[in-house]
Backbone bond lengths (Angstrom), bond angles and torsions (degrees), N, CA, C in turn:
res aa  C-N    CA-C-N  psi(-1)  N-CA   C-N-CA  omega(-1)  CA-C   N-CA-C  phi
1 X - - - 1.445 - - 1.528 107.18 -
2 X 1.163 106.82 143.75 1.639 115.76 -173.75 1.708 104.62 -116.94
3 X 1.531 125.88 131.89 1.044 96.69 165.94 2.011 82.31 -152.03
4 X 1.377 109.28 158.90 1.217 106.92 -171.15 1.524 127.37 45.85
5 X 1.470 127.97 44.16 1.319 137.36 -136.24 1.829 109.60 7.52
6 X 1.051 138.19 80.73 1.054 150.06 -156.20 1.569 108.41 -176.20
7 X 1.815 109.97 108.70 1.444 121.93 -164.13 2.284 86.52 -71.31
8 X 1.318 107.78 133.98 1.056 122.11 148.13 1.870 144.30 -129.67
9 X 0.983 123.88 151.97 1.624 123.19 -167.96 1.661 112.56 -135.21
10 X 1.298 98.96 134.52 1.945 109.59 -177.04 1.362 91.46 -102.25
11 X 1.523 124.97 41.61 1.822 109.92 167.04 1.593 102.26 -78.51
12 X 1.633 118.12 -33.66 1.468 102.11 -172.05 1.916 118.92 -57.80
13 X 1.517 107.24 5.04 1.334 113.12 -134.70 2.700 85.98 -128.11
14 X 1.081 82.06 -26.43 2.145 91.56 -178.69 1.358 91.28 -53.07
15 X 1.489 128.30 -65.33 1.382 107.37 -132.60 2.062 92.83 -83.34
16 X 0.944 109.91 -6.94 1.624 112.62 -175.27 2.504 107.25 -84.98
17 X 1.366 86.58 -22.41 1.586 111.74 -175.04 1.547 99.45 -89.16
18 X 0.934 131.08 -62.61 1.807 133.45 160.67 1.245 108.33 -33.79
19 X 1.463 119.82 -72.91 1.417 127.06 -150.48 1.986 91.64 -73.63
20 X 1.555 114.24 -14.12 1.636 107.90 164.58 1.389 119.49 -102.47
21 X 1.328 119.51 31.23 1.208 120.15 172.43 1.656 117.78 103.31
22 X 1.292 104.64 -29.38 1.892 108.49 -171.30 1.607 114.23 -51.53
23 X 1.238 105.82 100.20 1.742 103.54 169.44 1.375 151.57 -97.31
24 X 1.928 86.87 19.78 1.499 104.22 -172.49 2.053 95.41 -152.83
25 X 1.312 88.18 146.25 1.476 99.50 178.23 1.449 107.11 -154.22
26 X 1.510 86.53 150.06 1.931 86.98 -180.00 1.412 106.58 -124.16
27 X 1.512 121.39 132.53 1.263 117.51 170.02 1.421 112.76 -96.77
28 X 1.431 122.76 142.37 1.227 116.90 143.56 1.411 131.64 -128.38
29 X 1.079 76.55 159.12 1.751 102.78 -165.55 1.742 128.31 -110.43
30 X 1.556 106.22 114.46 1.421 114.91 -143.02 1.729 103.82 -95.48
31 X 1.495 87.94 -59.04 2.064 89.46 -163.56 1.306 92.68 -134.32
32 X 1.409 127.83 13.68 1.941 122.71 162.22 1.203 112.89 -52.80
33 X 1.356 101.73 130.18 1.847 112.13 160.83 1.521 117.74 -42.34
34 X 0.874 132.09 161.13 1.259 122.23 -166.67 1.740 102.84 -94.17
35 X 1.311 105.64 -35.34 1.727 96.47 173.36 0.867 119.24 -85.73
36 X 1.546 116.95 38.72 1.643 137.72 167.00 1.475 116.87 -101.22
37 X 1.772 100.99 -37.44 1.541 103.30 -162.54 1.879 109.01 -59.13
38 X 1.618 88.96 -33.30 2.016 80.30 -163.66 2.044 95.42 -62.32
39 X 1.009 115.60 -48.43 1.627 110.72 -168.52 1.421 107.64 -63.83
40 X 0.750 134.77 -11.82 1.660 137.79 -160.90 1.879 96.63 -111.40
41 X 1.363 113.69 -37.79 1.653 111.30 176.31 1.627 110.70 -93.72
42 X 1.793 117.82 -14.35 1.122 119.05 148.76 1.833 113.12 -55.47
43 X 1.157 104.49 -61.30 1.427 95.32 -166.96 1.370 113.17 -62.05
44 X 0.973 128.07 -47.41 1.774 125.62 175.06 1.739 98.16 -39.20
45 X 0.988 119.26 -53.20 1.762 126.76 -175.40 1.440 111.48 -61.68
46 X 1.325 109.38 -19.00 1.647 127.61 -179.01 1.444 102.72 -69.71
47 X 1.367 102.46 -52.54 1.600 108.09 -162.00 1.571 99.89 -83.28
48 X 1.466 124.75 -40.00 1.034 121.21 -170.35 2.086 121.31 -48.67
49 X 1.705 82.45 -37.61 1.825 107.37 -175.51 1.648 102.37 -97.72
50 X 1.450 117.87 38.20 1.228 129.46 162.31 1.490 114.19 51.87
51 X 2.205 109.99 12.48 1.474 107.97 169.76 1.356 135.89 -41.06
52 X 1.588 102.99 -54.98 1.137 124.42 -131.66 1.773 74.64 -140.55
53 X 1.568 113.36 158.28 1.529 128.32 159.81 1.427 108.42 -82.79
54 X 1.254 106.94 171.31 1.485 116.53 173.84 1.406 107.82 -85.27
55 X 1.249 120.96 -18.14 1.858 129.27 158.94 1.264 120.89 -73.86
56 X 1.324 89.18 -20.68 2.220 69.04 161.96 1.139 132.56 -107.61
57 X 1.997 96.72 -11.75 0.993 96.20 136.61 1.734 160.23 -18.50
58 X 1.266 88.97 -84.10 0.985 117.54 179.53 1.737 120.21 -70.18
59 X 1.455 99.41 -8.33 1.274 114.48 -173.39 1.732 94.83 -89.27
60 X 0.906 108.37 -59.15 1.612 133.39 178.30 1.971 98.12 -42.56
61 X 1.190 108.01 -56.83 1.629 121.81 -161.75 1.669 97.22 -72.85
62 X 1.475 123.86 -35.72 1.213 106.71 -175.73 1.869 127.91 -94.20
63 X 1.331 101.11 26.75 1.802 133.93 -179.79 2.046 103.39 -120.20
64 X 1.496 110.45 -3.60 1.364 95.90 175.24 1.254 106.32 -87.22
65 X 2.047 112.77 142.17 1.218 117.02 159.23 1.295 129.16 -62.96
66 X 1.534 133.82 -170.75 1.203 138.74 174.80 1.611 104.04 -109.96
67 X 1.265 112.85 179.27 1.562 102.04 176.38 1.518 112.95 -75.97
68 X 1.094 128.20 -4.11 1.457 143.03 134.96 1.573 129.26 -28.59
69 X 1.471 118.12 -47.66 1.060 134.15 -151.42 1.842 117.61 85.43
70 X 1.397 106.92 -15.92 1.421 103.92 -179.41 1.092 112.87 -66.78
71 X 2.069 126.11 147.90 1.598 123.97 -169.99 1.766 100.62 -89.51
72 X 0.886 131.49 109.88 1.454 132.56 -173.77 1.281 112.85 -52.55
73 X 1.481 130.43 -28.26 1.154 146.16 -131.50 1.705 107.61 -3.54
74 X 0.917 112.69 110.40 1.773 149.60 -165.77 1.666 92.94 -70.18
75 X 1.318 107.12 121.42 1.824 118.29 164.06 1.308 113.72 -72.89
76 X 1.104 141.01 173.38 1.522 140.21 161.21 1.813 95.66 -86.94
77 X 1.433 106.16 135.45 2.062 98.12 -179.15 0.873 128.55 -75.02
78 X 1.170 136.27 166.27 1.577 138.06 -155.20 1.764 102.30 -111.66
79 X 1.172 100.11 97.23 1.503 95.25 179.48 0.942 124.73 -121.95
80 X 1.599 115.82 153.32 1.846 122.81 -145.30 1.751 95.07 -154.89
81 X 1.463 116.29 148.12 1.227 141.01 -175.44 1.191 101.63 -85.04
82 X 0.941 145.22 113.77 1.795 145.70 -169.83 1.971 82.49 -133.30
83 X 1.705 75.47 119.24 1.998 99.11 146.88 1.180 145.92 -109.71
């Protein structure tokens, strides 16, 4: 997730969205290398099937480069109820 050119991620946020019912999520994916996407949509699937935590996630997600090589270091997203 991109917001304010600034890479962001709702992994701290799956295992609390599961355990309330959410059974679908969409990632997107902005400026990842491409032999990034399968490990990075593995891991979201990790946490989802109670593999992996949302901390190692997230531990893991904030060391990915850009298609640059630059480390984005990833915010947690800013999320808001819009009506």
């Amino acid at each position: 997730m991109l917001f304010v050119l600034q890479a962001q991620t709702a992994a701290p946020f799956l295992e609390d969205w599961t355990h309330s019912g959410v059974g679908h999520l969409r990632v997107e994916l902005v400026d990842e290398p491409a032999g990034l996407v399968q490990p990075i949509l593995e891991g979201y699937r990790a946490v989802l099937l109670g593999e992996k935590t949302a901390t190692e996630l997230w531990g893991w997600l904030k060391d990915v480069p850009d298609s640059n090589g630059t480390i984005a270091m990833q915010s947690i997203a800013r999320l808001q109820v819009s009506m």
